[in-house]
C-alpha positions in Angstrom: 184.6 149.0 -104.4 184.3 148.5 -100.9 183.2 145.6 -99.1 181.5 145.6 -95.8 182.5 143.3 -93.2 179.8 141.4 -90.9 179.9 140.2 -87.5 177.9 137.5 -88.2 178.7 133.9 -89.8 176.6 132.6 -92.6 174.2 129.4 -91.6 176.2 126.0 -90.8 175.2 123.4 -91.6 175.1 120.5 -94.3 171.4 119.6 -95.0 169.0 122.2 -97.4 166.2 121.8 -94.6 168.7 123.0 -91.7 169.8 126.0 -93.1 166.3 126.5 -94.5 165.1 126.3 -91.0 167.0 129.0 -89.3 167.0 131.4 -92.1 163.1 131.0 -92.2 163.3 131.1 -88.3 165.4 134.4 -88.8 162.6 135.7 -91.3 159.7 135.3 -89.0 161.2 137.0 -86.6 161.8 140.1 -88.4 158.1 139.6 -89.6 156.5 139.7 -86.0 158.0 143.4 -86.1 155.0 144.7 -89.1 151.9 144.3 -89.0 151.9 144.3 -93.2 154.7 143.1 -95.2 158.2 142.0 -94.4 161.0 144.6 -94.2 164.3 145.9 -93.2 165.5 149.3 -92.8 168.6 149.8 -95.1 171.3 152.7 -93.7 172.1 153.3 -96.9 169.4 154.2 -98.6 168.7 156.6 -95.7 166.5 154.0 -93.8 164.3 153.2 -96.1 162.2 149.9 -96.0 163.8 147.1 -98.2 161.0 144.5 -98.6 161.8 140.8 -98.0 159.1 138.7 -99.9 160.4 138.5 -103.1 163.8 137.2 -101.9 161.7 133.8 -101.2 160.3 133.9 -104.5 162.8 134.0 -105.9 164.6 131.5 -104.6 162.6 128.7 -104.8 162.5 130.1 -108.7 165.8 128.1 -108.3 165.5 124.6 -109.8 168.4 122.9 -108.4 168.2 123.1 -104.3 171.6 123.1 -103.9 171.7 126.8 -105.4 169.4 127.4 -103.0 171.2 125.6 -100.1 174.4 128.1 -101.2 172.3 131.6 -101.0 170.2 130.7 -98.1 173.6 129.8 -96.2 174.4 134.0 -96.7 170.8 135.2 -95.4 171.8 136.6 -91.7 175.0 138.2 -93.2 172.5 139.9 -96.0 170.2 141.1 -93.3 173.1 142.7 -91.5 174.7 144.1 -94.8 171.2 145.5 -95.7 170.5 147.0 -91.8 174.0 148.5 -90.8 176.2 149.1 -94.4 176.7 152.7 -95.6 179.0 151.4 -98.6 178.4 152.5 -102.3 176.7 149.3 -104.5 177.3 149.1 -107.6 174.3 150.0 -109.9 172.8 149.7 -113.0 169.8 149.6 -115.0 167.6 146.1 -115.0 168.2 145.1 -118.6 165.4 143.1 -118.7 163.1 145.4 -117.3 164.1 149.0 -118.2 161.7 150.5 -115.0 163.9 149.2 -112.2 167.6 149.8 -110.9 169.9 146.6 -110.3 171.9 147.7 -106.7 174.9 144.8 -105.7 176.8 145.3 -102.3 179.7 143.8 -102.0 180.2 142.0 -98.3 182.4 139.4 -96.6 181.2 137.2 -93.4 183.3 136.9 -90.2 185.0 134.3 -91.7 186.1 136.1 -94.3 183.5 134.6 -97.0 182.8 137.2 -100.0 179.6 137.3 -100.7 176.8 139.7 -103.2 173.2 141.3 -102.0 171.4 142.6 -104.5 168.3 144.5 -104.4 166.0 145.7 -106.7 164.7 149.3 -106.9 161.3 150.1 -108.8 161.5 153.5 -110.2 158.2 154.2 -110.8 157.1 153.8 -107.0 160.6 153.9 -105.6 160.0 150.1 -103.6 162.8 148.4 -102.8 162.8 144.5 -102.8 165.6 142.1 -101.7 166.4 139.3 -104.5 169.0 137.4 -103.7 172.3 136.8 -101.9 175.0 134.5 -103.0 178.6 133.6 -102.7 181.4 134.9 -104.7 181.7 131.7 -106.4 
């Protein structure tokens, strides 16, 4: 397993709506760049698009908004992971949904902070979605 170091540190700070306003600030940025729906180009998946939508879906899915404060704190460093790692994930079939592929990269922040991305790949169309980051713990 190898884990893929960022440059940049996760979100400070110590209130849900801080953190939830840079990493939204982060995520409109990258959506003024289509014209259609939210993506990143992953390096290893050979550039292809990995779209961002879900990843908000899912996380207000979360009841309790301190799981949400925790993963929203590792967006920028899942951005970066996603855009410039070339790193093996470690895959394996959805086993709740037989029809898509389960993909978790391993990273760590500058600060040395482990931390999981794991994206979602549709085998049927061959889409890739972003679902969630979180912490090691």
């Amino acid at each position: 397993m190898q884990i893929y170091k960022t440059k940049t540190h996760k979100f400070a700070g110590t209130d849900f709506h801080e953190v939830k306003k840079k990493a939204f600030g982060l995520y409109v940025e990258i959506r003024r760049k289509s014209k259609r729906r939210t993506y990143v180009r992953s390096a290893y998946f050979n550039k292809d698009k990995i779209f961002l939508d879900l990843f908000w879906q899912h996380l207000f899915d979360k009841e309790k908004w301190q799981d949400r404060f925790r993963r929203l704190k590792y967006f920028n460093c899942a951005i970066e992971l996603i855009q410039k790692s070339r790193f093996a994930p470690k895959s394996k079939e959805n086993p709740n949904n037989p029809s898509e592929i389960l993909h978790r990269f391993y990273g760590s922040t500058a600060d040395n902070e482990a931390f999981y991305v794991q994206i979602k790949k549709d085998k049927r169309t061959g889409q890739k979605f972003l679902i969630s980051t979180f912490p090691e713990k």
